[in-house]
N, C-alpha and C positions, 0 to 999 in steps of 0.2 A: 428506461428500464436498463440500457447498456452501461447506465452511469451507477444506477445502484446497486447490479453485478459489481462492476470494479471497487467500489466501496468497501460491501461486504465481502468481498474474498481479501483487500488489502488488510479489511481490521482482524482478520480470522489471521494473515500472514504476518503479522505484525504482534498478534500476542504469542502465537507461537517463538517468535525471535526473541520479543523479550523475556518470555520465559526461559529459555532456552542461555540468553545470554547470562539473564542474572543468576538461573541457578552454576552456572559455568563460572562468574564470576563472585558467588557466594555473596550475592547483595539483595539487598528486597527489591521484589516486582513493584514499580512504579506503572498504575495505571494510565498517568496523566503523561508518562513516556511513551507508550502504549500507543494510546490512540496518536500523539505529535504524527509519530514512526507512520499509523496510519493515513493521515494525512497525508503526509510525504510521498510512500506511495499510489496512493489514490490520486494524487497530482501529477506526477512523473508517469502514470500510468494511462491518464487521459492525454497528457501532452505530446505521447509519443504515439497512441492511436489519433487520436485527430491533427496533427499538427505536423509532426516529423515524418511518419509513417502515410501520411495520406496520398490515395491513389490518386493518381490523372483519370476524369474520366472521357472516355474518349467516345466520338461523334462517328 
C-alpha cells in the first residue's frame, strides 16, 4: 500500500511539473515524458525510503 501511495503522488507531481515546464517553455505536453518523470520519481522515492533512509532497529 506504501508503494502505491508513492506512485500516485509521484505521477500527480510529475504532471504538474510537466505541465508547468512546458507551458513556461511554450512546448506541447508530452505524456510519455510525464509518466518517464514519474518513474523517476517513484524510484528515487523508494530508494531513499528503504534503502538510504533506513533505520537501525534496535534490541
Amino acid at each position: 500500500m506504501r508503494y502505491l501511495a508513492i506512485v500516485v503522488w509521484a505521477v500527480l507531481i510529475s504532471f504538474v511539473v510537466s505541465y508547468v515546464l512546458s507551458s513556461m517553455g511554450n512546448t506541447e505536453f508530452s505524456l510519455p515524458g510525464t509518466f518517464a518523470l514519474a518513474a523517476i520519481f517513484s524510484i528515487a522515492a523508494i530508494l531513499l525510503g528503504d534503502v538510504i533512509l533506513k533505520e537501525e532497529k534496535s534490541e
